[in-house]
N, CA, C and O atoms as a printed pandas DataFrame, in Angstrom:
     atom_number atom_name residue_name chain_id  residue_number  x_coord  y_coord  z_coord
0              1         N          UNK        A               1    0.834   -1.180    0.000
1              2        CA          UNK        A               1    0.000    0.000    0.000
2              3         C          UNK        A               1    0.877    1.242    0.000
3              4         O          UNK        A               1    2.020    1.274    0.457
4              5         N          UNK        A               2    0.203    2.305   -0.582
5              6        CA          UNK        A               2    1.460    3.463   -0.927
6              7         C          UNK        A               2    1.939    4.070    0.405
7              8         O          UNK        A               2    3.116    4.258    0.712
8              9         N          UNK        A               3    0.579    4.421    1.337
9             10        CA          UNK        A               3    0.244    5.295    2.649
10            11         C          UNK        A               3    1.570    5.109    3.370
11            12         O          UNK        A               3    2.290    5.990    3.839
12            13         N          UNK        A               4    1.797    3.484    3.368
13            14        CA          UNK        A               4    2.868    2.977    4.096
14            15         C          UNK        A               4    3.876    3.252    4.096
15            16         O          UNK        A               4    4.668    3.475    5.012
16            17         N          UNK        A               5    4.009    3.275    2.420
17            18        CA          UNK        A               5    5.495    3.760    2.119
18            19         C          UNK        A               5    6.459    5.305    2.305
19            20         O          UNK        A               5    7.647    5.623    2.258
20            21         N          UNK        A               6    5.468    5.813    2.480
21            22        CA          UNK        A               6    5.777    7.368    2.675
22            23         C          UNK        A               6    5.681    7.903    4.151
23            24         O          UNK        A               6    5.582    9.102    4.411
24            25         N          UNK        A               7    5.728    6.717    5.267
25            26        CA          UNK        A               7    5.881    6.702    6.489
26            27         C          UNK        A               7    6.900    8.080    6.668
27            28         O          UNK        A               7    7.568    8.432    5.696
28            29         N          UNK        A               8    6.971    8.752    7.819
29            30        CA          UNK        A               8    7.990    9.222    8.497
30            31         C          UNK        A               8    9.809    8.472    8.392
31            32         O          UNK        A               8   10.209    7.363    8.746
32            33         N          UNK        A               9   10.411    9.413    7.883
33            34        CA          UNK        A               9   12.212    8.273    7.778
34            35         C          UNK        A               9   12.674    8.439    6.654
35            36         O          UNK        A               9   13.853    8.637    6.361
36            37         N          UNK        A              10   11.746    8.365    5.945
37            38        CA          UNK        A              10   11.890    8.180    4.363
38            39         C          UNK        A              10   13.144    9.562    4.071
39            40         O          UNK        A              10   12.897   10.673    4.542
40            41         N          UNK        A              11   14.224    9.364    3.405
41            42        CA          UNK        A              11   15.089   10.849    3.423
42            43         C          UNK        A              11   14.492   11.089    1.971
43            44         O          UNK        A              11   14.709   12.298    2.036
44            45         N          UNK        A              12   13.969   10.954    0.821
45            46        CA          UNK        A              12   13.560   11.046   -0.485
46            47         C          UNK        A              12   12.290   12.093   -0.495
47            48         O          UNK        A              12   11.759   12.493   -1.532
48            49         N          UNK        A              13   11.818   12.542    1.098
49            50        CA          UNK        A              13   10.505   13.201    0.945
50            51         C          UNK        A              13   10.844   14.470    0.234
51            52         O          UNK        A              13   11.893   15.005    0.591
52            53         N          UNK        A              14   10.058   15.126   -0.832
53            54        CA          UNK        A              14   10.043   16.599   -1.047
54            55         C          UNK        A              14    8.998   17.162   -0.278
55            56         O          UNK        A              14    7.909   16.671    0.020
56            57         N          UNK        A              15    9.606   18.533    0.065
57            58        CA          UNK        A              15    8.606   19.342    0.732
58            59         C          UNK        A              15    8.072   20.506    0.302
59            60         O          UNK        A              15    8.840   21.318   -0.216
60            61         N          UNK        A              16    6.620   20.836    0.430
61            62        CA          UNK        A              16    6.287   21.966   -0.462
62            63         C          UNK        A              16    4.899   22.276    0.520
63            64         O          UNK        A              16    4.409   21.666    1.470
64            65         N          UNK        A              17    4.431   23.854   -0.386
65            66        CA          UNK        A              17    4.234   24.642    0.486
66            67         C          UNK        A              17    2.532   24.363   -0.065
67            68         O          UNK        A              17    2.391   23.817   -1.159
68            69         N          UNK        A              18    1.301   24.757    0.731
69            70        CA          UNK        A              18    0.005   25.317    0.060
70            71         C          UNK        A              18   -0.690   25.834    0.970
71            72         O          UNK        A              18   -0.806   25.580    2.169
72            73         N          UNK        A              19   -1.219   26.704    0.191
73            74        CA          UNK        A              19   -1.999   27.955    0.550
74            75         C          UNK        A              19   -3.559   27.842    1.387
75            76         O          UNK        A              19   -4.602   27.446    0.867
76            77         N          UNK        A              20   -3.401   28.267    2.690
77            78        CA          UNK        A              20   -4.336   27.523    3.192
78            79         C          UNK        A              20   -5.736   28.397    2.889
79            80         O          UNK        A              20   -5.999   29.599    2.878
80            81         N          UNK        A              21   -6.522   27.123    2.639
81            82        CA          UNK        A              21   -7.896   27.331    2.169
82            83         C          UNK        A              21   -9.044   26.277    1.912
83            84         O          UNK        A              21   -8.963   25.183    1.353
84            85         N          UNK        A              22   -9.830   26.731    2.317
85            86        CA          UNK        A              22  -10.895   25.818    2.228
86            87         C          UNK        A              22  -11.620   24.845    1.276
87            88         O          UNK        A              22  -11.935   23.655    1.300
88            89         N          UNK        A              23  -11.793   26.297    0.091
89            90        CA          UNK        A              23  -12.095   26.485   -1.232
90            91         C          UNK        A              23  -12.089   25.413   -2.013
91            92         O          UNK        A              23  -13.062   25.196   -2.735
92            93         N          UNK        A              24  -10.889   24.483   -1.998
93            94        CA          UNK        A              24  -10.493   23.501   -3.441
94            95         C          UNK        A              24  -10.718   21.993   -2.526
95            96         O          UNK        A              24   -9.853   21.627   -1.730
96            97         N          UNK        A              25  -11.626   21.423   -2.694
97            98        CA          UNK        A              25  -12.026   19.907   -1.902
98            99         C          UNK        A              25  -10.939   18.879   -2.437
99           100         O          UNK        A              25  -10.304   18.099   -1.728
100          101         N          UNK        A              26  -10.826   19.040   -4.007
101          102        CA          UNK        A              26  -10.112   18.309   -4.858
102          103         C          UNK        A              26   -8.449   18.174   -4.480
103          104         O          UNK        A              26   -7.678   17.232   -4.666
104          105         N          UNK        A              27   -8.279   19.207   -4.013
105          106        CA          UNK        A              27   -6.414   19.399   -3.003
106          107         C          UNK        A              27   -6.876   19.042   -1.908
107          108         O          UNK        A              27   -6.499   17.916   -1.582
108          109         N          UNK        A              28   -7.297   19.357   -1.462
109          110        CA          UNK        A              28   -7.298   18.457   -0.221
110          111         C          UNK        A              28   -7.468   17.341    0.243
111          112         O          UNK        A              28   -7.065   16.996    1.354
112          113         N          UNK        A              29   -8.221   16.477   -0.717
113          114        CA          UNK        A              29   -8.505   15.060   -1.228
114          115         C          UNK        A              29   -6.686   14.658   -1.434
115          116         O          UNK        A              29   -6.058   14.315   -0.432
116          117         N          UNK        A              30   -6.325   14.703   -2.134
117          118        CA          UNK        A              30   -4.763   14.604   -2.813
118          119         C          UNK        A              30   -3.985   14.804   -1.262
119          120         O          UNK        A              30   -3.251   13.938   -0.785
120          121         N          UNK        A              31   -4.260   15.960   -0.665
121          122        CA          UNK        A              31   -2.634   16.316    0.796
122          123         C          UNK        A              31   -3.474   14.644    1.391
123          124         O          UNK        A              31   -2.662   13.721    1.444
124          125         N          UNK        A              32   -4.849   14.286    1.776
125          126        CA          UNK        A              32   -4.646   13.646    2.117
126          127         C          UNK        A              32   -4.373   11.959    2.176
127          128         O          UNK        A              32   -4.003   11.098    2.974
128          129         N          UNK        A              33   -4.859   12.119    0.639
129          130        CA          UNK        A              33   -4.044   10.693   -0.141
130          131         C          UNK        A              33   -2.529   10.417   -0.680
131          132         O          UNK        A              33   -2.172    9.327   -1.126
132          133         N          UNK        A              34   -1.444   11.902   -0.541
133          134        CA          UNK        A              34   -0.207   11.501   -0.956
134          135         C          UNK        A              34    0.474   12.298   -0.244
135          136         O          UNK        A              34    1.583   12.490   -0.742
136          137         N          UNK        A              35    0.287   12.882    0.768
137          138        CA          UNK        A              35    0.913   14.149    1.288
138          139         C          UNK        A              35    0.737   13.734    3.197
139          140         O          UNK        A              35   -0.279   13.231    3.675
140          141         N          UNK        A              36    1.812   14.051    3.886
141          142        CA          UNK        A              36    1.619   14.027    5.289
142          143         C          UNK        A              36    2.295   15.841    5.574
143          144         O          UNK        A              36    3.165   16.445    4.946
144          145         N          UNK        A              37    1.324   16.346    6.952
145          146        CA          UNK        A              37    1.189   17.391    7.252
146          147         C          UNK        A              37    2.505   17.929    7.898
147          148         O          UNK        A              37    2.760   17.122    8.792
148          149         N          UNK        A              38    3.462   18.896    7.880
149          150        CA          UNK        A              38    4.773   19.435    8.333
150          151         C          UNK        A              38    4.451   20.288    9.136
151          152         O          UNK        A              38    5.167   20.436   10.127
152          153         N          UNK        A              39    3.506   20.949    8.993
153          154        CA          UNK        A              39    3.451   22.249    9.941
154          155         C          UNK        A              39    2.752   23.360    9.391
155          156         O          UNK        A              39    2.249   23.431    8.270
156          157         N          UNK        A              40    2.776   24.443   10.522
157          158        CA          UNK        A              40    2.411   25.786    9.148
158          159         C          UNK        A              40    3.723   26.321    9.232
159          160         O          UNK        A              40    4.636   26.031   10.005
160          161         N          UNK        A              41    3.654   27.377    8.056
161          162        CA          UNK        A              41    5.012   28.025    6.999
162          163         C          UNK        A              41    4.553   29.653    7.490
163          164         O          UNK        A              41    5.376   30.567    7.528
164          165         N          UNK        A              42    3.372   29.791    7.782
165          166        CA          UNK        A              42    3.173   31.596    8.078
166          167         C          UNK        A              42    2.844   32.092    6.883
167          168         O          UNK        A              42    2.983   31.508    5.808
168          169         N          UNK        A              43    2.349   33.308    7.079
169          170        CA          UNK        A              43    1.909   34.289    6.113
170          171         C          UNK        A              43    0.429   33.218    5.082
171          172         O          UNK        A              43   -0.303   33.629    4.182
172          173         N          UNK        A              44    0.487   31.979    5.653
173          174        CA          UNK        A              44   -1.086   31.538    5.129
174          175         C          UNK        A              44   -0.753   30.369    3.887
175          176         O          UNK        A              44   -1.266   30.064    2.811
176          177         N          UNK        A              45    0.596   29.842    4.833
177          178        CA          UNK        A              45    0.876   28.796    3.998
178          179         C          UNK        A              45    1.414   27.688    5.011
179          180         O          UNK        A              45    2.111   27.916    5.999
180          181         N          UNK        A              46    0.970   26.477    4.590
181          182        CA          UNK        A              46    1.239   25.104    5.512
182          183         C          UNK        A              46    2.178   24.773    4.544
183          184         O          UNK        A              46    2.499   25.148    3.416
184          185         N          UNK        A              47    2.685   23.510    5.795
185          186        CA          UNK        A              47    3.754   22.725    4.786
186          187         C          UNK        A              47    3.590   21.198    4.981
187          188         O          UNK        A              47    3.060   20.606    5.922
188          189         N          UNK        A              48    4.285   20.609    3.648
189          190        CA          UNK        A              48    3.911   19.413    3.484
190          191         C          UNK        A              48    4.776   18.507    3.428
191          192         O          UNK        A              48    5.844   18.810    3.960
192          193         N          UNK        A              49    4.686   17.093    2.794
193          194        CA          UNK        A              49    5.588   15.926    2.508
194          195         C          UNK        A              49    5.279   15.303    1.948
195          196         O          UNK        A              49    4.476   14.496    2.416
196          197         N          UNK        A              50    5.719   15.180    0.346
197          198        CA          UNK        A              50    5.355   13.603   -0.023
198          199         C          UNK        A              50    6.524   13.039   -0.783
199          200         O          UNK        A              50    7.611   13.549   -1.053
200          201         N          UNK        A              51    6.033   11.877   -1.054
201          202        CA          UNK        A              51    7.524   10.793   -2.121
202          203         C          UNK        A              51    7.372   11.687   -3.368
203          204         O          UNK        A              51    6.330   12.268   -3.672
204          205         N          UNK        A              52    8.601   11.733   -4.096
205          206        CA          UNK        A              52    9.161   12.254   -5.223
206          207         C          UNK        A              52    7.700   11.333   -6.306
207          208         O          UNK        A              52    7.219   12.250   -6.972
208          209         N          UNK        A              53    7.263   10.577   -6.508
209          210        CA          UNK        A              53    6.326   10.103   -6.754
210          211         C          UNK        A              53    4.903   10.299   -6.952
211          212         O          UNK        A              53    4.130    9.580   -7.587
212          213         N          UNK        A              54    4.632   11.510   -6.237
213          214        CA          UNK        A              54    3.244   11.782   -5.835
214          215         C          UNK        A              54    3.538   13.422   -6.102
215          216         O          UNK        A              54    2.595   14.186   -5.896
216          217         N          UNK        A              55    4.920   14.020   -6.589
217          218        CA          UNK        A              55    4.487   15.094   -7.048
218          219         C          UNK        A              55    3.484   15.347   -8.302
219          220         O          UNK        A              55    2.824   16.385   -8.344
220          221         N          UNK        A              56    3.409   14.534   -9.144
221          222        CA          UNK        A              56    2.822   14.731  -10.227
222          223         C          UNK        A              56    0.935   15.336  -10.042
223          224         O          UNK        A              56    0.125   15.914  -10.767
224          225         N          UNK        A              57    0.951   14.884   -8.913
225          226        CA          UNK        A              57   -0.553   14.721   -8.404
226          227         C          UNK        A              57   -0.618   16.319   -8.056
227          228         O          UNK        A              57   -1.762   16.761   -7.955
228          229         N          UNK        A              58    0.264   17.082   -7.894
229          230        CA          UNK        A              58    0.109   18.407   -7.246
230          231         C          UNK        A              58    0.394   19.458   -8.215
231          232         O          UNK        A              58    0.474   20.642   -7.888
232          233         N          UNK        A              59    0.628   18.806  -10.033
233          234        CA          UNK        A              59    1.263   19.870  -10.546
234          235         C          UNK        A              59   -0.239   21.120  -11.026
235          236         O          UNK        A              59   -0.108   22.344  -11.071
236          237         N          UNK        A              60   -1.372   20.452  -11.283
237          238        CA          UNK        A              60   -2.581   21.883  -11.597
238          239         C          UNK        A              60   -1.922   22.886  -10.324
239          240         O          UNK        A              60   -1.330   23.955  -10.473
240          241         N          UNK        A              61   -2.178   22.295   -9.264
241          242        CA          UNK        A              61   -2.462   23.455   -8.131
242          243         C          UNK        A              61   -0.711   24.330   -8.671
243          244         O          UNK        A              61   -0.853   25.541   -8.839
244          245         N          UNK        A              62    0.505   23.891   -8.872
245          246        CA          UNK        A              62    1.651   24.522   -8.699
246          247         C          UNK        A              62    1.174   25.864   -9.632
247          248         O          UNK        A              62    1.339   27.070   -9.446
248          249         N          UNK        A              63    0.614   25.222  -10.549
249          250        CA          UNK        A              63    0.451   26.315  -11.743
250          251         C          UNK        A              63   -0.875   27.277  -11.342
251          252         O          UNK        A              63   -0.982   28.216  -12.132
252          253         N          UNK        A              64   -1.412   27.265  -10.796
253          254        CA          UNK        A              64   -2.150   27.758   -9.971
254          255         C          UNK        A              64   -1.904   29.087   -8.734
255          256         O          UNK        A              64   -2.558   30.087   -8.435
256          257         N          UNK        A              65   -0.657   28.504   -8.259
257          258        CA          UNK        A              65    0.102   29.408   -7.383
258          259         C          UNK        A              65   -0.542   28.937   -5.929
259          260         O          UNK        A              65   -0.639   29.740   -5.001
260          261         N          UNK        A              66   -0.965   27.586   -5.823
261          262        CA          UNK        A              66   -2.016   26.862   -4.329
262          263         C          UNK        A              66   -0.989   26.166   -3.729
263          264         O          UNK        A              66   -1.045   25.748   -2.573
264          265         N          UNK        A              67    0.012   26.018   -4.528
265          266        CA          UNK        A              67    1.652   25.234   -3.947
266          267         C          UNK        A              67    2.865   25.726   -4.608
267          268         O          UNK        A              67    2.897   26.205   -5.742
268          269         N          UNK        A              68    3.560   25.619   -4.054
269          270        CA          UNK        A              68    4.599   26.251   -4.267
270          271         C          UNK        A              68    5.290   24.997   -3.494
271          272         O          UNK        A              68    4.817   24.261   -2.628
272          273         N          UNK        A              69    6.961   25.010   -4.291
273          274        CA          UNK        A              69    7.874   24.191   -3.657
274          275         C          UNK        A              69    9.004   24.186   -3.082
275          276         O          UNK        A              69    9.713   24.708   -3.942
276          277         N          UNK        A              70    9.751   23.923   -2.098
277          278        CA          UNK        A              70   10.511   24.215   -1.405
278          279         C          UNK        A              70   12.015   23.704   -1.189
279          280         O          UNK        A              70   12.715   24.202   -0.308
């Protein structure tokens, strides 16, 4: 199962940023099927984690300006 694999340890995680909001159900569906939670970043941005793998899943929002990467 993927969930598993992207446990805490992993040194391969990328981390990136999104814009907190309510608004988009469809991202938030995604942080919580490929993404584990880092923290907040300030100024109205959280931060995230996922496998080099599961960026692809986040590229609408990048272009969007809803993530940004870090």
């Amino acid at each position: 199962m993927r969930l598993v694999a992207m446990g805490k340890g992993l040194g391969d995680m990328r981390t990136f940023y999104v814009r907190n909001s309510d608004d988009n159900q469809r991202l938030r569906i995604y942080l919580f099927l490929f993404a584990e939670y880092d923290g907040e970043a300030g100024d109205g941005w959280s931060r995230y984690r996922c496998a080099p793998e599961h960026e692809k899943a986040f590229e609408e929002y990048t272009r969007r300006q809803e993530v940004r990467w870090g």
